[in-house]
C-alpha positions in Angstrom: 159.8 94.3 40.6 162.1 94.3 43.9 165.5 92.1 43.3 165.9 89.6 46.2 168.6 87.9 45.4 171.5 88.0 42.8 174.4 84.9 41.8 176.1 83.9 38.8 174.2 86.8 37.6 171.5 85.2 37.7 168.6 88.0 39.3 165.8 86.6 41.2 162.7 88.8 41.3 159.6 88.8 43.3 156.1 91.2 43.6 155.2 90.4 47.5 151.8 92.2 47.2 150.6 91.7 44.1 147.0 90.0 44.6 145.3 91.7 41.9 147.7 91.1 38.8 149.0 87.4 39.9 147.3 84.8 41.2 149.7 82.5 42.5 152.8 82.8 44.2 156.0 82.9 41.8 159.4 84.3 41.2 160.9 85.2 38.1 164.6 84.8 37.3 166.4 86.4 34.4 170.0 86.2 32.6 171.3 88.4 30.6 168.6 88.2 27.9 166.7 85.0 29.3 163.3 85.2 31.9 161.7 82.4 33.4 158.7 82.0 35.7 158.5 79.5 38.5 155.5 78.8 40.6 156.7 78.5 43.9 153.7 75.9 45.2 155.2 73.3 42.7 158.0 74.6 40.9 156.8 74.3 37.2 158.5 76.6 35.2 157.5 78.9 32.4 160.4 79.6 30.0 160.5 82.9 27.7 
């Protein structure tokens, strides 16, 4: 999954063609051992 952007350390994560596998439109964000998913349409979150 191509990195696109990178603070506090704090990696931001995005597929930009990846119709089949996702349906909508979302980034993911990780620290250290953390991962969330946020849709970006409405920016509810999915914590893991």
């Amino acid at each position: 999954m191509p990195t696109i952007s990178i603070f506090y350390g704090i990696q931001i994560m995005m597929y930009f063609y990846d119709n089949g596998k996702h349906n909508l439109p979302h980034i993911h964000a990780e620290y250290q051992d953390d991962e969330a998913v946020f849709s970006i349409l409405d920016g509810e979150g999915n914590f893991g």
